[in-house]
N, C-alpha and C positions, 0 to 999 in steps of 0.2 A: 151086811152083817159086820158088824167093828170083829173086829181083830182081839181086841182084848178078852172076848168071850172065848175064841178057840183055845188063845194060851189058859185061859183059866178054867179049861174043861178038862177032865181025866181022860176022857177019850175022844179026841180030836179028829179020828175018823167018823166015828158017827155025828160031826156037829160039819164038818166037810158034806158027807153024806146030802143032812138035811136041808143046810146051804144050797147042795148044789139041785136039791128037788125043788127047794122053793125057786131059786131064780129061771128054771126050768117050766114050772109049773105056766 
């Protein structure tokens, strides 16, 4: 996931979150 999406999201824990379910997944 680029980087540029976290900073440009309002809530950067739920984009960690899903980040870290997909590369999990």
């Amino acid at each position: 996931m680029d980087v540029k999406l976290l900073t440009h999201t309002p809530e950067p824990d739920r984009v960690v979150a899903t980040a870290a379910r997909l590369c999990y997944s």
